[in-house]
C-alpha positions in Angstrom: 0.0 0.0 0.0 1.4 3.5 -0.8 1.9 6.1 2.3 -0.7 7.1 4.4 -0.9 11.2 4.4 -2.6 13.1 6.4 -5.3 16.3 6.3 -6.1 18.9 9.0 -9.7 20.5 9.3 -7.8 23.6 7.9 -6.0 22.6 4.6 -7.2 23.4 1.5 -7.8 19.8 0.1 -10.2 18.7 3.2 -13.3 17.5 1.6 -16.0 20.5 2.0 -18.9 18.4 3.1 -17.5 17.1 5.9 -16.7 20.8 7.3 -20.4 21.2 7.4 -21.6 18.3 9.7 -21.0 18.1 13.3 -17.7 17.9 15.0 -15.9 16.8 11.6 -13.0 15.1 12.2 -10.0 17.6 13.2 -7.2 15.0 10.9 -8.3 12.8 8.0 -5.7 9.9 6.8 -5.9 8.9 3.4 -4.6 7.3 0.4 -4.6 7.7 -3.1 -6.0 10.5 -4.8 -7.6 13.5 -3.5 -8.5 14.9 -6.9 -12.1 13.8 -6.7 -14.1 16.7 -8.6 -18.0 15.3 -9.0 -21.6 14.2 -8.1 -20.8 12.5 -5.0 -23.3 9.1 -4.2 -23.3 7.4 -1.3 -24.3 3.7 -1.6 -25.1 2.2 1.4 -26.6 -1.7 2.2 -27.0 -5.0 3.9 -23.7 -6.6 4.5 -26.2 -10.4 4.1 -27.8 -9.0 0.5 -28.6 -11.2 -2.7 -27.2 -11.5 -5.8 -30.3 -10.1 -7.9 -29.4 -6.5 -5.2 -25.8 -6.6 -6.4 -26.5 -7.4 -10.3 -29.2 -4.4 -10.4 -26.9 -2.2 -8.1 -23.7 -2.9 -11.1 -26.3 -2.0 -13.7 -27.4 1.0 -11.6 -23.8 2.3 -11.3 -22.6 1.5 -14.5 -25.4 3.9 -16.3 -24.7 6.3 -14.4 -23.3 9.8 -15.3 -19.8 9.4 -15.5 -19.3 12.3 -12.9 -20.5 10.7 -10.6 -18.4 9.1 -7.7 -18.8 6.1 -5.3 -19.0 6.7 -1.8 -19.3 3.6 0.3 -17.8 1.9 3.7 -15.6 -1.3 2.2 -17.8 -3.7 4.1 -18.6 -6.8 2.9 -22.4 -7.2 0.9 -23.4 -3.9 -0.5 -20.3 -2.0 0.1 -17.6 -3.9 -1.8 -20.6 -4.3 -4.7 -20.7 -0.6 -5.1 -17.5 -0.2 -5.1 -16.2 -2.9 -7.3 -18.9 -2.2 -9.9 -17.4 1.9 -9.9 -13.8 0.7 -10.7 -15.3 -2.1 -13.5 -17.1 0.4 -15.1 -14.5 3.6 -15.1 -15.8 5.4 -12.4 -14.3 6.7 -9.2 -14.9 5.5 -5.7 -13.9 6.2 -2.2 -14.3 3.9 0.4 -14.8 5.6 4.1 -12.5 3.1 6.7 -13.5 2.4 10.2 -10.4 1.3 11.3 -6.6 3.0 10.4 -5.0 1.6 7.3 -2.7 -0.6 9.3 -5.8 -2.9 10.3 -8.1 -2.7 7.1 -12.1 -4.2 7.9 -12.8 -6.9 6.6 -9.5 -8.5 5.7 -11.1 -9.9 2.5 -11.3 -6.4 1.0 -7.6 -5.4 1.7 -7.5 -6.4 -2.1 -10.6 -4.0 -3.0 -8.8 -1.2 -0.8 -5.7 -1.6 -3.4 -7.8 -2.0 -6.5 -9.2 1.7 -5.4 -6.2 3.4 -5.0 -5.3 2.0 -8.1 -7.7 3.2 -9.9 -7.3 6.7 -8.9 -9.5 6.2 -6.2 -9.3 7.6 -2.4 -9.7 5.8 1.3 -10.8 7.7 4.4 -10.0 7.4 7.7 -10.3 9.6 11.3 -8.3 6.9 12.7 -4.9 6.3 13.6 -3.2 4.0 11.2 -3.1 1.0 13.8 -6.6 1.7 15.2 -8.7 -1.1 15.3 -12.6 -0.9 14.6 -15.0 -1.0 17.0 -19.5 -0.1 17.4 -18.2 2.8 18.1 -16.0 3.2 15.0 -18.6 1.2 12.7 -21.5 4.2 13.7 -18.7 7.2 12.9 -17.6 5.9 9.7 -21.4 6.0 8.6 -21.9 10.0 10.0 -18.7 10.4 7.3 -20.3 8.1 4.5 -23.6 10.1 4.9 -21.7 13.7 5.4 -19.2 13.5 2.0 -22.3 12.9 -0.1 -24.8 14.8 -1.9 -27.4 12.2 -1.8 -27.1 8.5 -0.5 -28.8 5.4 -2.2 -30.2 2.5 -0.2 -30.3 -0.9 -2.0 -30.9 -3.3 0.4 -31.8 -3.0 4.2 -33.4 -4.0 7.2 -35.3 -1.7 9.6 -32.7 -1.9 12.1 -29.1 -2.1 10.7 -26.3 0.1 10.8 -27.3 1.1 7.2 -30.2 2.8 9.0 -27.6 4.6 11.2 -26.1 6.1 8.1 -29.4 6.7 6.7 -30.2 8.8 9.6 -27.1 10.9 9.5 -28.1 11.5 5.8 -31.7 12.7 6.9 -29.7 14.9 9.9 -27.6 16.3 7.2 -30.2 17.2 4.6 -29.1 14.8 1.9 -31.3 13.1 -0.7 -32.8 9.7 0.1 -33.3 6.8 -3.0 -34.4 3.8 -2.3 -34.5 0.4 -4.4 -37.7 -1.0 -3.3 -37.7 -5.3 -2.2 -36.3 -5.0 1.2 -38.1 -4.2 4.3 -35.7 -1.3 4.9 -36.1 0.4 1.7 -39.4 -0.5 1.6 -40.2 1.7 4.7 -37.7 4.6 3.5 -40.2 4.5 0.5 -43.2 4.6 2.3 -41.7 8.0 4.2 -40.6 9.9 1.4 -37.4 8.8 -0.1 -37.2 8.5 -3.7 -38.0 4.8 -5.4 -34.9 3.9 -7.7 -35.2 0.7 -10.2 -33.1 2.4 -12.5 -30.2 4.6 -13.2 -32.3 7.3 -14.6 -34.3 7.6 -11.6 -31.2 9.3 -10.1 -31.5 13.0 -10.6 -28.2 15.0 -10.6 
């Protein structure tokens, strides 16, 4: 992996969303590539989801406007779906790490984290490079997932589930809520307002 650099509250490349939510984080570790001009997505999701949620999330992010970017939390399920369907098709992605870089969560996506910064992608963190994640760490990742966006799409979800948690950040922020309909979860978001998504097209940039 290449070096871990770091970002104060103050310097000029600290993304601008995340000055605007609650007690943003005062340092930022990342790698890869900072350079991340776009429509910023968050796709969020059950960790347990089925194959038909991750073919018709790829499908989703692959007609999507090619400004758009990927954020998402590297977890297994949902996660590493949205992510690895952003790098198959071209686009960018950045994954938002609950841990430091030194103890990457899951291990089976140490691989995806590379592929990212290979592709000119970026990885997040507000933890020190040997931290190790936590519930606690798990719930903060998601405020950052939810804050870097300008709207956040929910595939696949149960009513209570830590996408919920990010889900609720997004709603405390003020971002835009889709939904793809078939999951308890979604359904409900549905039912209270956010927008039903079966398609890329019912994205509005």
């Amino acid at each position: 992996m290449e070096e871990i650099k770091t970002l104060s509250l103050t310097d000029p490349g600290y993304p601008a969303r995340l000055k605007e939510i609650n007690n943003p984080p005062r340092t930022l570790y990342y790698q890869g590539s900072l350079d991340q001009e776009g429509y910023y997505l968050s796709v969020i999701g059950s960790r347990d989801c089925s194959e038909e949620s991750k073919r018709l999330l790829s499908a989703i992010i692959k007609d999507l406007d090619e400004k758009v970017i990927i954020i998402s939390g590297l977890a297994k399920g949902i996660d590493a779906q949205a992510h690895a369907a952003a790098i198959g098709c071209g686009k960018k992605t950045v994954a938002v790490l609950p841990s430091g870089f030194e103890r990457i969560y899951p291990k089976e996506n140490i691989a995806l984290a590379k592929d990212i910064i290979s592709s000119e992608g970026l990885l997040l963190s507000e933890y020190l490079p040997q931290a190790k994640p936590t519930r606690f760490s798990f719930i903060q990742r998601n405020r950052l997932v939810a804050g870097m966006a300008e709207a956040v799409l929910v595939v696949e979800a149960e009513l209570k589930s830590g996408t919920m948690s990010t889900v609720s950040f997004a709603k405390k922020y003020g971002k835009k809520i889709y939904a793809v309909p078939g999951s308890e979860g979604c359904d409900d978001l549905i039912k209270n307002g956010a927008i039903k998504v079966s398609e890329a097209k019912d994205i509005c940039l």
